[in-house]
Residue frames as qw, qx, qy, qz and C-alpha x, y, z in Angstrom:
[[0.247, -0.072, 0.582, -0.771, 18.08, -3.56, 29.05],
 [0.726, 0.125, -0.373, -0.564, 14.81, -5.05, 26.96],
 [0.683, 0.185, -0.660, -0.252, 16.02, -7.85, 26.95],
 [0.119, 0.116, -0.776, 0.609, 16.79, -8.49, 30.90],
 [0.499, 0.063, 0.081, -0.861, 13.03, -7.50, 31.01],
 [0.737, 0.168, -0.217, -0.617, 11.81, -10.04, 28.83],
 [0.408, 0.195, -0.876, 0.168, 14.01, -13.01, 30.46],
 [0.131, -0.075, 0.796, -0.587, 12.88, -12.49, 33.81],
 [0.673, 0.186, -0.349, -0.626, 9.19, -13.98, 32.58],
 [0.666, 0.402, -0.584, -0.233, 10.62, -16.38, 31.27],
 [0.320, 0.171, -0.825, 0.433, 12.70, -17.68, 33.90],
 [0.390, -0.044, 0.595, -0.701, 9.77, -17.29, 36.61],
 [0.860, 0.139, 0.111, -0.478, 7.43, -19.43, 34.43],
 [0.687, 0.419, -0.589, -0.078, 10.08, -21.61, 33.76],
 [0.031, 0.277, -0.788, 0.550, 10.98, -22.25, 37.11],
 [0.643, 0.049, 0.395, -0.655, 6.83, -22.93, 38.00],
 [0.828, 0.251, -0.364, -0.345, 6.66, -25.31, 35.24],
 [0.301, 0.158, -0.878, 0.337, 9.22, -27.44, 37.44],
 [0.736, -0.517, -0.091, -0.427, 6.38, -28.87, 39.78],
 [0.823, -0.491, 0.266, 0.106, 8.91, -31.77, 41.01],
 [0.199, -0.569, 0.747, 0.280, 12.72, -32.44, 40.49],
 [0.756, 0.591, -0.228, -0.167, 13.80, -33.93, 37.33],
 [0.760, -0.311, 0.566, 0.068, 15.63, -37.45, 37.38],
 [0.443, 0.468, -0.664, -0.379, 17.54, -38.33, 34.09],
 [0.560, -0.102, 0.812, -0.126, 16.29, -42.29, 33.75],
 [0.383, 0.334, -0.714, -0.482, 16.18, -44.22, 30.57],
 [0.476, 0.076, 0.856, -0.188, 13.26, -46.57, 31.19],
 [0.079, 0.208, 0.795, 0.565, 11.48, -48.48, 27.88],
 [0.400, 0.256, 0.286, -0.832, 8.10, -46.95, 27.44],
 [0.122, 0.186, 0.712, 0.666, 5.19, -47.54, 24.55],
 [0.248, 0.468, 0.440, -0.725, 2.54, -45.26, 23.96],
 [0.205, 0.426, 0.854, 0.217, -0.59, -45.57, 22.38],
 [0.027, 0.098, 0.119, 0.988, -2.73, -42.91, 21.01],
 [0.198, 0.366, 0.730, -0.543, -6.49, -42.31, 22.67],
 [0.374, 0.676, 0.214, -0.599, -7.78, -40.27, 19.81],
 [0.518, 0.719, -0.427, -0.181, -6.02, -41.48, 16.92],
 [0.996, 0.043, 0.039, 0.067, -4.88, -44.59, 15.90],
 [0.112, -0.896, 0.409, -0.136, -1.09, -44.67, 17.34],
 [0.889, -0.398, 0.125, 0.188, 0.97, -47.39, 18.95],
 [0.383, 0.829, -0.287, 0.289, 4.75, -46.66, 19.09],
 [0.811, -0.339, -0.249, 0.407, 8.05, -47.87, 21.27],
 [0.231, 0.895, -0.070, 0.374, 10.16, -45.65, 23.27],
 [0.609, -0.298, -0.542, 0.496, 12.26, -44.60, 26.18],
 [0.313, -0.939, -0.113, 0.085, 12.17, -42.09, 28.86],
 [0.654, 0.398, -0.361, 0.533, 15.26, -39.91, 28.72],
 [0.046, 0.131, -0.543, 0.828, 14.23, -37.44, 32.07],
 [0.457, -0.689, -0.487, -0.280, 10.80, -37.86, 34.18],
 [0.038, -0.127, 0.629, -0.766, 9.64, -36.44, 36.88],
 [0.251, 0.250, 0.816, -0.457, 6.39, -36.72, 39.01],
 [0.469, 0.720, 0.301, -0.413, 4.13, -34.86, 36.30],
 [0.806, 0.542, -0.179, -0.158, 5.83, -36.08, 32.46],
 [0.730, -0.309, 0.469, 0.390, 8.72, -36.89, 31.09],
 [0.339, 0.671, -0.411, -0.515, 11.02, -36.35, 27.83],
 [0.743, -0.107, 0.661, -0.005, 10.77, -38.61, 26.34],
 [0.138, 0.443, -0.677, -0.571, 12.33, -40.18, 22.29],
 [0.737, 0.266, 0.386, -0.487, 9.97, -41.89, 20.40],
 [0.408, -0.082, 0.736, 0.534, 10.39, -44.08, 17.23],
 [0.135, 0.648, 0.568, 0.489, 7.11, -42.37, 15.52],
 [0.001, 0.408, 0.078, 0.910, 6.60, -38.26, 15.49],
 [0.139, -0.569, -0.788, 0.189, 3.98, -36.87, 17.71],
 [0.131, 0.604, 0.269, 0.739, 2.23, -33.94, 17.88],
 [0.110, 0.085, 0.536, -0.833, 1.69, -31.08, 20.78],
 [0.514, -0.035, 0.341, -0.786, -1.91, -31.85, 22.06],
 [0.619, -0.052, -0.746, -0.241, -1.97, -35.53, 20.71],
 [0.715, -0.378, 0.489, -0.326, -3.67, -37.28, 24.30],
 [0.417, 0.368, -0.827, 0.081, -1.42, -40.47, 24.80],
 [0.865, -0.449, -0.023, -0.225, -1.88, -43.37, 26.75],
 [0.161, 0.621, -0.731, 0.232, 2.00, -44.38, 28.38],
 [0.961, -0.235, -0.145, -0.005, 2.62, -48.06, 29.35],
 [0.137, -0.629, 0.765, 0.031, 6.37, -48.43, 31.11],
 [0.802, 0.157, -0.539, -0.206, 6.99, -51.41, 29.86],
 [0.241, 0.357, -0.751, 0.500, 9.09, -53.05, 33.09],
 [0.217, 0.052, 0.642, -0.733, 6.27, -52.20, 35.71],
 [0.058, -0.393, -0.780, -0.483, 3.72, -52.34, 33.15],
 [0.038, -0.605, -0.334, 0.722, 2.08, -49.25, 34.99],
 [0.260, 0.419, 0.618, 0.612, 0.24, -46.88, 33.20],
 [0.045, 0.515, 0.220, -0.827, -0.71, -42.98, 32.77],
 [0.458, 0.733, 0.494, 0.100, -2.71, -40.87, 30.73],
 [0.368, -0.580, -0.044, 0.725, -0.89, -38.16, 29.40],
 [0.389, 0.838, 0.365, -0.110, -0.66, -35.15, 26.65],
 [0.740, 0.020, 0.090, 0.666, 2.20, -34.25, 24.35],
 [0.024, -0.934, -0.254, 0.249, 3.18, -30.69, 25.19],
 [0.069, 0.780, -0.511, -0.355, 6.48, -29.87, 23.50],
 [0.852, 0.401, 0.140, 0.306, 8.22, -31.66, 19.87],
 [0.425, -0.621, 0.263, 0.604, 11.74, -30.48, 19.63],
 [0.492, 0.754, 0.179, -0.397, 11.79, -28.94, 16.51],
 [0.243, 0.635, -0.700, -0.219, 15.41, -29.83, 15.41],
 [0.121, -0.204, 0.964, -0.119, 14.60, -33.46, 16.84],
 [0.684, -0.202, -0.162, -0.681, 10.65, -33.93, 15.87],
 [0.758, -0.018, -0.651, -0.032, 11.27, -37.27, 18.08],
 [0.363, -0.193, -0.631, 0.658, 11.95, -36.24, 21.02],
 [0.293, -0.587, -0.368, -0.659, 9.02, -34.78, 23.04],
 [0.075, -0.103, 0.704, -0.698, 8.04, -33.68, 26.48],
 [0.408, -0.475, -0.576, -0.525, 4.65, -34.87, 28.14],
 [0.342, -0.256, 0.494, -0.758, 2.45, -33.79, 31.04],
 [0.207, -0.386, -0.898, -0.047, 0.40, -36.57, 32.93],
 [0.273, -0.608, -0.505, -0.549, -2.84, -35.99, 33.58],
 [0.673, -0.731, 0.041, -0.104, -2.47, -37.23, 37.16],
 [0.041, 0.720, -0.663, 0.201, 0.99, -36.40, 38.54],
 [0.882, -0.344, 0.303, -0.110, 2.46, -39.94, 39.72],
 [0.199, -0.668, 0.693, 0.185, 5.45, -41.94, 39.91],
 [0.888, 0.214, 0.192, -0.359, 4.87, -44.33, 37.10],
 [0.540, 0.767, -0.345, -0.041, 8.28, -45.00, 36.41],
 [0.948, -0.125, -0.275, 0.103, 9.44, -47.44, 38.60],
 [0.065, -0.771, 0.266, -0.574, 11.31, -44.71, 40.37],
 [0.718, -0.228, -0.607, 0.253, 12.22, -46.71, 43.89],
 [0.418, -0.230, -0.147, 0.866, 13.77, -43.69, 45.51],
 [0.294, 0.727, 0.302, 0.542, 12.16, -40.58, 44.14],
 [0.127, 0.391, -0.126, 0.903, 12.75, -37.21, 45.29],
 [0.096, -0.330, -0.731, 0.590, 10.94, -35.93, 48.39],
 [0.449, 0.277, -0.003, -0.849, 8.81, -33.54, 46.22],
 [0.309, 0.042, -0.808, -0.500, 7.25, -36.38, 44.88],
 [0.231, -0.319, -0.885, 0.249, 5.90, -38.05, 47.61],
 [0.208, -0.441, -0.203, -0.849, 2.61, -35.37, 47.90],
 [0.294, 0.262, 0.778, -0.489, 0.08, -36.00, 50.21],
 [0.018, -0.200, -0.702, -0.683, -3.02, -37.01, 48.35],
 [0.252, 0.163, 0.574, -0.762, -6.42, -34.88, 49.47],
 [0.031, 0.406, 0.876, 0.259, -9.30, -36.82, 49.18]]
């Protein structure tokens, strides 16, 4: 019984951390570190409007601030690495700063498309 307790948490802050729908899309990336001398190639493996997971060729750390370039659109986000898979230390989730579709995303989901209040 404990343990049914201590899921349902989980599963209600897991479910809030979904702000918008998650798109599996493999787009090149390269991100650059803001505080620390970085520069690294990668790819997206899932984004949505606010990060992405995303496999790097150099480690990162949770609370490194990144600068993300897609490389295609040549857009660009700030953003902040918030999870390192621990069995994969390459592969990492990040949150942009400012939610947006910087992924060259034609189509996105209809939660994307906010209204922005000025």
């Amino acid at each position: 019984m404990t343990s049914k307790t201590d899921e349902s948490p989980l599963r209600a802050v897991d479910r809030e951390s979904r702000r918008s729908t998650r798109v599996r899309l493999r787009v090149v990336i390269e991100a650059q570190g803001i505080t620390e001398p970085l520069t690294c190639e990668g790819e997206t493996i899932v984004v949505n409007r606010h990060g992405a997971l995303i496999s790097t060729t150099v480690m990162l750390r949770v609370g490194m601030k990144i600068m993300i370039r897609v490389i295609q659109t040549d857009k660009r986000a700030l953003a902040d690495v918030v999870y390192v898979d621990p069995d994969q230390p390459r592969i990492c989730g990040i949150g942009l700063v400012q939610p947006e579709n910087i992924w060259g995303l034609s189509l996105p989901p209809d939660d994307w498309c906010e209204a922005v209040v000025s």
